[in-house]
N, C-alpha and C positions, 0 to 999 in steps of 0.2 A: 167294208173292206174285208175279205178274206182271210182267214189265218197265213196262209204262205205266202199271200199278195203283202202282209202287216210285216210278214219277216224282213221278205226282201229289201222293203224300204227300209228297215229298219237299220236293216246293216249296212245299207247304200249301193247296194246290185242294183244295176240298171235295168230296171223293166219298161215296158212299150206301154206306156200310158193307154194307147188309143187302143191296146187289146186291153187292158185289165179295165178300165171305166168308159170306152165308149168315147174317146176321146179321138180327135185325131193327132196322127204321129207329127211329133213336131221334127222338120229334118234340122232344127240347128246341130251345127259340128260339135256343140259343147256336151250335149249328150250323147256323143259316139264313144261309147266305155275305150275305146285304142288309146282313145286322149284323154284320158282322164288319169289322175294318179293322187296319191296322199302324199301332204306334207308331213314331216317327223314331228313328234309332240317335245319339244324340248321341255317341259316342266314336268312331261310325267315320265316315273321313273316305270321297270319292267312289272314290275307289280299293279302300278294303277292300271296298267295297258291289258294284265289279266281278262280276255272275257269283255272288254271293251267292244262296243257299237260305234263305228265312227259316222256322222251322217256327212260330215265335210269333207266335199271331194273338191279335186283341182284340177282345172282342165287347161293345156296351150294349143296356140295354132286356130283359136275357135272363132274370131272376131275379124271380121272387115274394116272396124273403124280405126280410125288415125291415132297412133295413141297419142295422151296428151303430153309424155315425159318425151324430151328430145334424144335422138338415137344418139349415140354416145359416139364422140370423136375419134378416130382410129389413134388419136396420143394419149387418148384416155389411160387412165394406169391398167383400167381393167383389162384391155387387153395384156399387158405383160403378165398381169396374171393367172390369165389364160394361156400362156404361151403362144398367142397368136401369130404367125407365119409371117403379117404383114409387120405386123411391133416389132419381130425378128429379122425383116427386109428380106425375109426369103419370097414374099408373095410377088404373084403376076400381077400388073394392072393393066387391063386393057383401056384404051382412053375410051371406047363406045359403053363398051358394059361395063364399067369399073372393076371390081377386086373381081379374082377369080380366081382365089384360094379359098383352099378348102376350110370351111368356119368352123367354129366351136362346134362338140357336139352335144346336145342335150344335157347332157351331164356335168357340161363344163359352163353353161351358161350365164350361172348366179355370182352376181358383178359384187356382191357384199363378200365380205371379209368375217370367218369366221372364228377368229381366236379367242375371245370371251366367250363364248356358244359353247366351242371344245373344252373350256376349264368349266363353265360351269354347268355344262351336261355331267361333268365328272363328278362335282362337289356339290349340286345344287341342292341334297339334303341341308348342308349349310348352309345354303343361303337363305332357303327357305325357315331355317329354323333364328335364323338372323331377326329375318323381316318379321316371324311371329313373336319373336320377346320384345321389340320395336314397338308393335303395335298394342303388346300384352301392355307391355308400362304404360305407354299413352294412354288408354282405355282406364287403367287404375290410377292414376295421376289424375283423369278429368273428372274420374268418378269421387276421388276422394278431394279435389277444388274446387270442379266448376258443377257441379253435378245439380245445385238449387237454382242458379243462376240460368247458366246452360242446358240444363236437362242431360239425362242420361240415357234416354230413347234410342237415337239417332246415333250417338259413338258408341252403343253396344250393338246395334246392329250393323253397324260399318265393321265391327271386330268379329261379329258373329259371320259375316260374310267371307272376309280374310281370314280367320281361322278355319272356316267348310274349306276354303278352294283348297286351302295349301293343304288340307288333309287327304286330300283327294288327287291330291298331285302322288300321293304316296300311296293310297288304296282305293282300289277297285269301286265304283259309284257302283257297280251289281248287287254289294251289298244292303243298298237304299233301295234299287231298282227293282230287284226281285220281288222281294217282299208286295213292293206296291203293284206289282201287275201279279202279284198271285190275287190280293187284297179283291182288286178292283176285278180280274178274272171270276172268282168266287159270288162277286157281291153284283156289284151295276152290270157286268155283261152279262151276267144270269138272269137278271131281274127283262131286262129290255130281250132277252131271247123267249120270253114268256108273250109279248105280244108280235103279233104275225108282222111280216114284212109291212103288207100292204098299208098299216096301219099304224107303221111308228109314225111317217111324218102328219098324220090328222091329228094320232093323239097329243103329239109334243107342240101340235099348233093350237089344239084347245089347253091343255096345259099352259102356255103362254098366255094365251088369254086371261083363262082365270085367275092367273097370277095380279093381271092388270086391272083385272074387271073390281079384283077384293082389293086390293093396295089401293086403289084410287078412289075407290065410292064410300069404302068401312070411314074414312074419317070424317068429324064433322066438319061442316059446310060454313063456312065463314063470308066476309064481303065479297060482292064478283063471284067468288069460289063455289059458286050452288053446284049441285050436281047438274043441272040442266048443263051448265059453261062444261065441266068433264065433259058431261057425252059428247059436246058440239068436238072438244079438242080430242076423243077417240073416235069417232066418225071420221075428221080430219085427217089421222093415222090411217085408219083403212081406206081411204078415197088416196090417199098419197100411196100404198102399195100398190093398189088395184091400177093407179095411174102409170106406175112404174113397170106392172107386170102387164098392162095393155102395148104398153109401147117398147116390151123388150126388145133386143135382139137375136135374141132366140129362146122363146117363151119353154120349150121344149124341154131343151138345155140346164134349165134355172134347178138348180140343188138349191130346195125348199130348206136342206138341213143347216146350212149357212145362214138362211134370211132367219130363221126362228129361232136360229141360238144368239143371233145379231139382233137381233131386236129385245129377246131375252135379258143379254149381259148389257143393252143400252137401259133399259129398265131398271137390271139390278144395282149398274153405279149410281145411277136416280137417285134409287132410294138411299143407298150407302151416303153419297156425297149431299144430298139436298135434308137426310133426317137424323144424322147422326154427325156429333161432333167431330168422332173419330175420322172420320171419312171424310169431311173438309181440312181436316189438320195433316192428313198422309197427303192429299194432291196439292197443299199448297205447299208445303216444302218440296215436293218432289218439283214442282213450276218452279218453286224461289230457287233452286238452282240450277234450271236452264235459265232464267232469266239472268241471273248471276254469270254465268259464263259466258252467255252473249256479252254482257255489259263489258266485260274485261276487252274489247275490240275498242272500246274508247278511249282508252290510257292510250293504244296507239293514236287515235284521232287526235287526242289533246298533243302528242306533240308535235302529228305533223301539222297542226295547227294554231289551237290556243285552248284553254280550258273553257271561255265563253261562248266558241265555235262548237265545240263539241256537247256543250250543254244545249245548243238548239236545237229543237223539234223538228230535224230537214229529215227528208226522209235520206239524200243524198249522206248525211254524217252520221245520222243515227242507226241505220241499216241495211246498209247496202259496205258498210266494215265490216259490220259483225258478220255477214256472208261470206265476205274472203279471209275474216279471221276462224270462220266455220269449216271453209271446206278445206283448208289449210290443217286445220286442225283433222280432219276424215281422213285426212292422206297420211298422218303420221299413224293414227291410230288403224287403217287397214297395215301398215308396211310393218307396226306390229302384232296385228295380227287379231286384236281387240276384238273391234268389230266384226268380224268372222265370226269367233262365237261367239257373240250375241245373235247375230242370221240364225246360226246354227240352230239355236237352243227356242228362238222363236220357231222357227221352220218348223219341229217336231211338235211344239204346242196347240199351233191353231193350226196343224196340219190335222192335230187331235181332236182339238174341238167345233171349229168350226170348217175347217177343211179348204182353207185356204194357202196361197205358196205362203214360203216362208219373205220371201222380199216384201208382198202384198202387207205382210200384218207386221214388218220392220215401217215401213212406212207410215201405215197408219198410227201404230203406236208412237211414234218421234213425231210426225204433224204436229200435236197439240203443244210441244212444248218449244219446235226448232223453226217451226214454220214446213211452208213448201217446197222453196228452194233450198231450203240445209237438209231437207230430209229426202230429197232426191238424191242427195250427195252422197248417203248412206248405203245404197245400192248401187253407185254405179258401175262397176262393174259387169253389173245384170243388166242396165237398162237395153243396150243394144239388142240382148236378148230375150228382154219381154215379151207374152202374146200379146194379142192387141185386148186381150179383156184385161192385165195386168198390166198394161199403160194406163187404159181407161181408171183400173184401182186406182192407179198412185196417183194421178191427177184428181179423182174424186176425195180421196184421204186431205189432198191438200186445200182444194177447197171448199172442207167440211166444217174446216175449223180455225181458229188464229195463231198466231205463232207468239210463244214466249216472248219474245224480242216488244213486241207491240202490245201486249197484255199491260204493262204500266203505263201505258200511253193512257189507255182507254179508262185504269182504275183513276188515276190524273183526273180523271174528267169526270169522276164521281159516279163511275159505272160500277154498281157490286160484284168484287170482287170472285163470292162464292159462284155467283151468279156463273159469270165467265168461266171459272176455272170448270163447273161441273159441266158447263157444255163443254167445252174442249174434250175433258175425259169422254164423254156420250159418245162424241163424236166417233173416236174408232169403234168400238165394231158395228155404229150406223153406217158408218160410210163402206164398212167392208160390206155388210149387208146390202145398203142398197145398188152398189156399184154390179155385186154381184146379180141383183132380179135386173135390174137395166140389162147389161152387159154379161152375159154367165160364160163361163170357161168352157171353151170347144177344143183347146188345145193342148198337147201337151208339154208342161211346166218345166224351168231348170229345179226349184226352189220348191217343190210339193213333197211333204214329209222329208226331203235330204236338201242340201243345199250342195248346188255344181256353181262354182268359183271360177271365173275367166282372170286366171293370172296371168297372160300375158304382158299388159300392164303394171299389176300391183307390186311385183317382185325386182323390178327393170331399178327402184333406187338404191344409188350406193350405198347409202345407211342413213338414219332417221333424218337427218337436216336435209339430207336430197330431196327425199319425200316432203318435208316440209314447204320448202323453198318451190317444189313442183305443184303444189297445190295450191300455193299463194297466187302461182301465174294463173292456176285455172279456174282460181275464185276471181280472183279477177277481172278475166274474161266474161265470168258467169255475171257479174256483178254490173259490168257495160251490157252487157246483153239485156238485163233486166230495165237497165235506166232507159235505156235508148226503145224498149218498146213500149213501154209506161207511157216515157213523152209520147210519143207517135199515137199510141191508141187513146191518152185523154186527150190530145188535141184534136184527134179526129170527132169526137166526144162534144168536144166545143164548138167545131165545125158544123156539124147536125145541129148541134142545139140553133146556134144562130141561125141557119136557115130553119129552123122549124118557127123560130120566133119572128123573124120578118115573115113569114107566111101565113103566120098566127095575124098578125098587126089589121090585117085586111079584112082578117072576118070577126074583129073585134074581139078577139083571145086575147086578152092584153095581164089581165091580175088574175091568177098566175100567168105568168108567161108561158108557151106553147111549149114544150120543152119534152126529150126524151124522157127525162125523171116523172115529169105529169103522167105520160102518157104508159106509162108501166106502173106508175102509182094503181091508176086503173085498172089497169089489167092483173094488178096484186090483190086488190079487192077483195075477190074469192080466197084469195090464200091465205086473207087475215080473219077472215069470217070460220076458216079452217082448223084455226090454229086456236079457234076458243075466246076472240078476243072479245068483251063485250060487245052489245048492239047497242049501244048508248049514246052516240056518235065518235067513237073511236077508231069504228074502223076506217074510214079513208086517213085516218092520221096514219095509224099503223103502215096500211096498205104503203101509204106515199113513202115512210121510213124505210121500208124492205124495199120496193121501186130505187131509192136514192142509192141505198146496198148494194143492189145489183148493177147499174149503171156506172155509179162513181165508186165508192169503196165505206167499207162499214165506218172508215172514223169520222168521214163527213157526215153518214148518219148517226153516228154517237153523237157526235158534238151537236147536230140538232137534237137528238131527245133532250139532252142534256140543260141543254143553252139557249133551244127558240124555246119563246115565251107560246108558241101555237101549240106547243107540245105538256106547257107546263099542269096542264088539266086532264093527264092522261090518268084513268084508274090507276091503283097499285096492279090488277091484273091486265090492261094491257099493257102498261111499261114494263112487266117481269117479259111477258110473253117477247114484246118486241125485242128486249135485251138477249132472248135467249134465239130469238130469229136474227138478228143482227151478226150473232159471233159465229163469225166465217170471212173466207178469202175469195167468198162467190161470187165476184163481180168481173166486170169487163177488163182492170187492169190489170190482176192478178191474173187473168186470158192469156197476155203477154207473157206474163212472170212465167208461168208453168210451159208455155211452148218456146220461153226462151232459152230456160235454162235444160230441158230436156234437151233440144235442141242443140245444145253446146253441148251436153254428154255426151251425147248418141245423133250426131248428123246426118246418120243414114236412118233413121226414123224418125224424121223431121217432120215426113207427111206422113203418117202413120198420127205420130202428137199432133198434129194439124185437125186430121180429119175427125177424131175422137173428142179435143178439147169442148165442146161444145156442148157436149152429150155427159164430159164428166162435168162439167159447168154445173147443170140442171140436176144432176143426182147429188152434187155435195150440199146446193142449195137446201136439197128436200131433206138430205141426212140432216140438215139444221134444223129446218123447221120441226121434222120428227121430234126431234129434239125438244122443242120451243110446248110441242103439243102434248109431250111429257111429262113439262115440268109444268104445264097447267094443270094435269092430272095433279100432281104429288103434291105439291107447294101451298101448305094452308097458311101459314104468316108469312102469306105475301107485304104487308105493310113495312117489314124490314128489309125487302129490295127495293124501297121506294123511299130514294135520295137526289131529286130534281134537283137539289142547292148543290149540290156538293163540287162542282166542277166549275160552273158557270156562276155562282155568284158573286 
């Protein structure tokens, strides 16, 4: 990207994608700069704003779809607070067209009440200096009680975080910012202007390699683990890209610089998460508290039911709450404004490094720990406005990987723990990778290097319990949508089967039974043979595990690695491999899940998520595998992800 082209976004000027990359011009109205405008920073005072880049823009008027909040009654109070004509009984009403006075004007439209806002725009040095001596004691209280017990990690960085923001609420981030782009000016874009255009993406793709080729071969060679098993699980890798980049959509198209730094950073949490303590102890706190905040949706369960009820394994009590207690919760946090920047602040990141929008890599990053239906929720106000390679992303993200919610299900069952979590984390930027060589971006973006915001929605609640209570109806909604396609798609599931097996009976297919899971066991064969798994006779076990995956859902195949005794003879290298091909959302039901709840978003792109589900189906599946053929590289005691007892005995 060009120096004035790197300005422009930066400061959030709207430029014509399809002139500056080759892109074509997207006509949505949310990128017509007339409609667009900033909201006021209430925490920051004239000094932090010094010299500020804002990349979050707001746009009204931009959307076709229905909104989900109800249009507000003309007895509403906000009208009186608007002094509107009709509340005042001055309006016409016609009985054919209804009101036919003249409405609010742009200016007057924001139905919240702003009286705490105005006192503390005024005084918000103090409040802010409030909330830091708050937090200062907390931090020195825990350090000097609980600090042996508790550790003191994790509440100095919680303070460390809260004392940066609110510092910066007061001074200018330029001060941080400069410095770093003079740094990285000087240093790395110097170093990368030394080799010729033509030749950065070959060298950063042997680079990659060699990364892979020395990390994976330099250690020794233990059981299963020989080097022969790596090369078959890096060959697997390359036949999985090469597969991927035969059947793109627009081979053309494909920014190699995305797939190579996405396969890069899935390598380097590899190693972080699979050889270094540190690195399983940062993701699994970061998991134990989305797991943690899902859970909190069952104190509701338990009382609109029982505490016995709520301890069952349904999917109906266990998960499909913590969804409307999810996205309930997404609505209060956009109406304050939260999540916006965090968009933000992603947007500019991997718009840097691997050059993807900012919703794409909001997504993929929340998948691993919220699932795919709650991290759909985190975007929606973009979804109606995604290109179709940015659908394709978000349904790939989702299923690449499992969702927090279900993660204790499966450890339950005596799945290692490390195991799972480090595919999860793999997971994003494999799946932004490879959604990107399948599917590559033709169009142009709301959410590349800046984020544009469709507030016509997000701003319509009266204040935080509106938003609340508006989001509980539409988790809701989401939440029937999901159940009722479920049923329908594994009954249909059922239906197949039984006709395949009366049809089986005749030509003497009897043990096993004739069955779609058979008959994709099969046809997995090669993909287990791919992924490195022994030749010892493992592979049709494998095969069949990944087959049951994709047809039914991975915890029926858990609970058989786990629980059939046909399994119980599996290597420690193919039960790592399968465990780490297993974790994902890439099967047939989950099909449902993602065009259900898209589909509740954004109902005008219903066939749009229709036509694409299928295609991101097959790339989240292979971002797994990638995955799975990774962790065959890296993983030499294997023998302590091998825990057949642990669940089922």
């Amino acid at each position: 990207m060009s120096a004035p082209e790197s300005a422009d976004a930066s400061k959030g000027t709207h430029t014509t994608a399809g002139h500056t990359h080759g892109l074509t011009s997207n006509p949505d109205p949310a990128l017509d700069s007339s409609k667009e405008h900033h909201h006021r920073h209430l925490h920051h005072d004239a000094n932090a704003e010094r010299d500020r880049d804002d990349e979050v823009v707001f746009s009204t008027g931009t959307t076709n779809e229905k909104s989900t909040i109800p249009d507000a009654s003309p007895r509403d109070d906000e009208l009186h607070r608007r002094h509107h004509p009709e509340k005042a009984g001055m309006g016409v009403e016609d009985p054919e067209k209804g009101s036919v006075s003249p409405g609010p004007s742009r200016d007057e439209t924001d139905p919240q009440r702003h009286t705490f806002s105005t006192v503390y725009a005024k005084y918000r040095i103090f409040f802010h200096l409030f909330i830091w001596l708050l937090f200062t004691g907390w931090w020195i209280a825990g350090l000097i009680l609980r600090r042996h017990d508790l550790g003191w990690l994790v509440p100095f960085l919680l303070y460390l975080c809260i004392t940066l923001r609110i510092i910066f609420f007061h001074v200018p981030i330029t001060i941080i910012s400069k410095p770093m782009h003079l740094v990285w000016n000087n240093t790395g874009v110097r170093f990368a202007d030394l080799v010729p255009e033509r030749l950065k993406i070959p060298a950063g793709a042997l680079l990659v390699i060699a990364v892979i080729l020395v990390a994976s071969f330099v250690s020794e060679e233990s059981r299963d683990n020989t080097r022969a098993n790596r090369a078959v699980s890096l060959f697997g890798i390359a036949v999985f890209i090469f597969a991927l980049w035969g059947t793109s959509k627009h081979r053309k198209a494909v920014k190699w610089h995305t797939v190579i730094v996405g396969m890069l950073v899935q390598f380097i949490i590899a190693l972080f998460v699979l050889r270094t303590k540190a690195g399983f102890d940062i993701f699994n706190f970061i998991s134990g508290l989305a797991r943690n905040l899902l859970k909190f949706a069952g104190e509701g369960t338990t009382f609109l039911t029982s505490a016995e009820v709520a301890a069952l394994p349904w999917f109906l009590v266990s998960v499909l709450p913590a969804i409307i207690f999810f996205v309930a919760l997404v609505q209060l946090l956009y109406y304050w404004g939260v999540l916006q920047w965090f968009i933000g602040k992603f947007a500019i990141f991997f718009f840097w490094s691997m050059r993807v929008s900012g919703a794409e890599a909001v997504v993929a990053a929340a998948s691993p720990f919220i699932g795919q239906g709650e991290s759909a929720m985190l975007i929606k106000p973009f979804v109606a406005h995604l290109t179709q390679a940015e659908l394709h992303q978000v349904m790939t993200s989702g299923f690449a990987t499992i969702a927090g919610s279900v993660l204790v299900a499966y450890i339950g069952l005596g799945v290692n723990p490390q195991a799972l979590i480090s595919s999860c984390v793999m997971s994003i930027p494999a799946s932004l990778a490879i959604s990107k060589l399948r599917y590559p971006e033709t169009e142009e973006t709301l959410t590349a290097g800046r984020v544009v915001i469709p507030d016509d929605d997000e701003h319509r609640s009266a204040n935080g319990l509106h938003a609340f209570a508006n989001g509980a109806w539409l988790g809701l909604k989401i939440a029937g949508m999901i159940l009722s396609t479920l049923l329908c798609i594994l009954a249909l599931l059922g239906l197949v089967n039984g006709l395949l097996t009366w049809w089986g009976h005749y030509l003497n297919i009897n043990e096993p039974p004739l069955t779609v899971q058979l008959i994709v066991g099969y046809i997995c064969y090669p993909i287990a043979f791919l992924l490195g798994v022994p030749r010892n006779g493992d592979l049709l076990k494998v095969a069949q595990l990944i087959g049951i995956k994709l047809i039914a859902n991975e915890f029926v195949a858990y609970t058989n690695l786990q629980t059939d005794p046909s399994y119980a003879d599996l290597s420690p290298r193919s039960r790592l491999i399968a465990t780490y091909a297993l974790c994902g959302f890439a099967n047939i039901g989950s099909l449902g899940t993602q065009i259900g709840v898209l589909s509740q978003i954004a109902p005008g792109r219903s066939g749009d998520v229709s036509r694409l589900a299928i295609s991101a189906l097959i790339a989240g599946a292979l971002s797994t595998f990638t995955s799975a053929s990774i962790a065959g590289l890296l993983v030499t005691d294997q023998a302590q992800f091998f825990s057949p007892t642990a669940g089922g005995a």
